[in-house]
N, C-alpha and C positions, 0 to 999 in steps of 0.2 A: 326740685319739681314738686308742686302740690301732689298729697295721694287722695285717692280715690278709697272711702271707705266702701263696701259693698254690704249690704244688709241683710243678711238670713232671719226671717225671722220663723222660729219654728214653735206658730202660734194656729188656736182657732179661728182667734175673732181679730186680726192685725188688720186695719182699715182698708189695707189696699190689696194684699196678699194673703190672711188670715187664710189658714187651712190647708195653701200648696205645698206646705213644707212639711208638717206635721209629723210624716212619716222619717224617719233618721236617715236610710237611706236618701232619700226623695234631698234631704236637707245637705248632706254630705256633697249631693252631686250636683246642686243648686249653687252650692260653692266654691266646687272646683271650675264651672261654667263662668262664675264671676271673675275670680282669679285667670280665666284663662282669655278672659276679656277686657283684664285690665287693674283689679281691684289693688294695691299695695297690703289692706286691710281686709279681714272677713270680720262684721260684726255681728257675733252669732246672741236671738234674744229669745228669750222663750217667755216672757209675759208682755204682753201687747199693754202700751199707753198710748191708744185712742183714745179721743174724748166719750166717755162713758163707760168703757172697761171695766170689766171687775176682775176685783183681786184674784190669783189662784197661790197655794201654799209655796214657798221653797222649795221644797222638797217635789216637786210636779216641774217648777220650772228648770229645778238641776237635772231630774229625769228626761229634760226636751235635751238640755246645752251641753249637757257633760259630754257625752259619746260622742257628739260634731266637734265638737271642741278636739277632743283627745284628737281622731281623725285626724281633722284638716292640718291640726300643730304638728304632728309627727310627720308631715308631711314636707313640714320647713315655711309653712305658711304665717304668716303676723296674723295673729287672732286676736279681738277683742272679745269681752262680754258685757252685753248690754243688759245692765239690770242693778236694783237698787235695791238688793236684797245681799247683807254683808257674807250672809252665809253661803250665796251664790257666788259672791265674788271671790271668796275664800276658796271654794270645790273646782273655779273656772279655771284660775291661775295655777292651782294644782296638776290641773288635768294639762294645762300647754299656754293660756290666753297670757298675753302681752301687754293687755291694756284692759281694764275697770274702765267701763263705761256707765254713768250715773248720772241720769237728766236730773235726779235733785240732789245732785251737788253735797250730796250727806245726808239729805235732810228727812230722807224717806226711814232710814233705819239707824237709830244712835252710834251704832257696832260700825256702819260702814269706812271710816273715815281711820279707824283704827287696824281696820282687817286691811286695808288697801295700802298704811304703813308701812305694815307688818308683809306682804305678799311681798314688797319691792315693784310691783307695775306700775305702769304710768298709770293718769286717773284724769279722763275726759272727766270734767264739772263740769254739770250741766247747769241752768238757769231754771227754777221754779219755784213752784209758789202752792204747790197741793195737787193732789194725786187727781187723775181726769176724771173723777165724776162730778167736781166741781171747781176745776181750773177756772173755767172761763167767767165766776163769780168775785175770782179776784184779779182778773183783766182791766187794773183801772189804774194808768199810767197820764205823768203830764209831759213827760220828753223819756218816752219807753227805752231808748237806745241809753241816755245818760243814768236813768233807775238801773237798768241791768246789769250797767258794770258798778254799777256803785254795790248792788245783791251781789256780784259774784265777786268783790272783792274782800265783802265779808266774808264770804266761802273759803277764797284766796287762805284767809288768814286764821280761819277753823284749818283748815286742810295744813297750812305747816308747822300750825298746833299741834296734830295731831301728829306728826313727825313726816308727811312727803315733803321731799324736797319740792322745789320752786321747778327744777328741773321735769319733774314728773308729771308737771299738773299739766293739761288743755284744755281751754274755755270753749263751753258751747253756751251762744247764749239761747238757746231752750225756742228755735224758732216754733210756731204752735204750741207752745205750753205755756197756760195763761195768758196767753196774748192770739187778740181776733185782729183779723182783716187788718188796718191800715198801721195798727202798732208791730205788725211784723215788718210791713213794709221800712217804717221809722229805724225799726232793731239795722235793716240793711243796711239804710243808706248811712246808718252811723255806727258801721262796724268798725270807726278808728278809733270809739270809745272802746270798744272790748281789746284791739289792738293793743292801745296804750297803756292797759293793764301788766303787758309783759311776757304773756304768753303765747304758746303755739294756741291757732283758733280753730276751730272746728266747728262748720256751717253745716247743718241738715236742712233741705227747702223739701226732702223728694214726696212729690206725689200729694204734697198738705195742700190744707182745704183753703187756703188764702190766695195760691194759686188759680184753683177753680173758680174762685170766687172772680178773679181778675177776669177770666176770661168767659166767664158767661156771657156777661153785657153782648157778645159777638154772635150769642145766638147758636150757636155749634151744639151738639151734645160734648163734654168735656171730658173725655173717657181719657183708659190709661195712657195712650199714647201721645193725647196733648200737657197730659202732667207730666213723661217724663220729660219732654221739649222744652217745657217753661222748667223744668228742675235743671238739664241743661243749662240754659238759657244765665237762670239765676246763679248758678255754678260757678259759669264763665265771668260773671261779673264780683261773683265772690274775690274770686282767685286776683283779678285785680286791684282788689282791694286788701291782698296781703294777705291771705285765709291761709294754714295748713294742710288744711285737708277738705274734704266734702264727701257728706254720705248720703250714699243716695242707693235705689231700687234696680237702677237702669245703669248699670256700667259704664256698657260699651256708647249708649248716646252721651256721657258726660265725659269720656275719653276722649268722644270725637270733636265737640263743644272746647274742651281745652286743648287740644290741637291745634283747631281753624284760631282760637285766641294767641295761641303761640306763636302762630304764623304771620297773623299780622303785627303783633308788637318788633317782629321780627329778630 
């Protein structure tokens, strides 16, 4: 059965959620709300990569993850941590997390790729190309789905350089990061090049702005409720296409999205 990542992010400026979580309590029970609506995964992040973001130190984003982390793991829960900082990922896995989660694939911190060796967790690579204040400067793709697995199998092979096994690793190809509008589309519809890599895959669509952007043309205002629909929506056709996982804002709508899909493949 596909899992359902669920996202905590226990951030100021997180694009769609920034600031509801901040508080630890507030973030612990945000969690268990997710889990209790379906999530197999908690993926807890304490620095937001929105396009534009700025950086905040280590040490501020392990004061956001550790304590949720610790929580929700002693609970018997599968915790990830979201974040590309080797130091974080080091304190994450200590504290209970299961899985190193890292949209640049290594690339954000030289240490990461050796700390996440050394921890034993699995290690979501992510697909990127530089940090959001100036992603979308190197958005320039001629078959964006065929470039990103060909990026992420150079990662592949840093990554069991660095001693993970083959077994540990999950490909995200980095939907929103470096890539606008109709090149995420591209990444989609040719998710059997990430496939064919050989790994578990893991799809983020939740709540991004390639969504909104889809459904303007309609006229609508495009608020939170029709993002997580279309994340749904996009979910469900993931998962047809062979995905692992999907992480997403909205739980309980992409629980119910691959239900109705379950249903009818019967």
């Amino acid at each position: 059965m596909t899992g359902i990542w669920g996202i905590v992010n226990i951030t100021t400026d997180s694009f769609s959620d920034g600031g509801r979580y901040i508080d630890t309590e507030r973030a612990i029970a945000h969690g268990l709300e997710l889990r209790e609506a379906g999530a197999t995964v908690l993926d807890i992040g304490g620095e937001s990569t929105r396009p534009g973001s700025e950086r905040i130190a280590p040490e501020v984003e392990q004061q956001r993850v550790v304590p949720v982390i610790q929580e929700l793991a002693s609970r018997g829960i599968p915790v990830s941590v979201d974040t590309f900082n080797a130091s974080t990922a080091a304190a994450a896995v200590q504290a209970g997390a299961r899985i190193v989660n890292d949209v640049s694939g290594g690339l954000a911190d030289p240490e990461m790729l050796a700390a996440v060796a050394e921890s034993g967790a699995d290690y979501a690579l992510g697909h990127w190309r530089g940090h959001s204040d100036d992603m979308y400067a190197r958005a320039e793709y001629r078959r964006a789905s065929r470039e990103v697995a060909g990026e992420l199998r150079e990662r592949i092979g840093e990554a069991a350089a660095a001693g993970i096994a083959p077994s540990r690793i999950i490909l995200d190809p980095g939907i929103g990061f470096a890539k606008a509008g109709a090149q995420n589309w591209d990444v989609l519809r040719g998710l059997a090049d990430i496939s064919a890599l050989g790994h578990r895959v893991l799809i983020g669509t939740s709540r991004k702005r390639f969504l909104a952007e889809t459904l303007e043309p309609q006229g609508d205002p495009v608020d939170e409720a029709r993002r997580d629909l279309a994340t749904a929506v996009t979910s469900a056709l993931a998962v047809r296409h062979g995905v692992w996982a999907v992480r997403v804002h909205n739980v309980a709508a992409t629980r119910d999205a691959l239900s109705i899909a379950r249903a009818w493949e019967g």
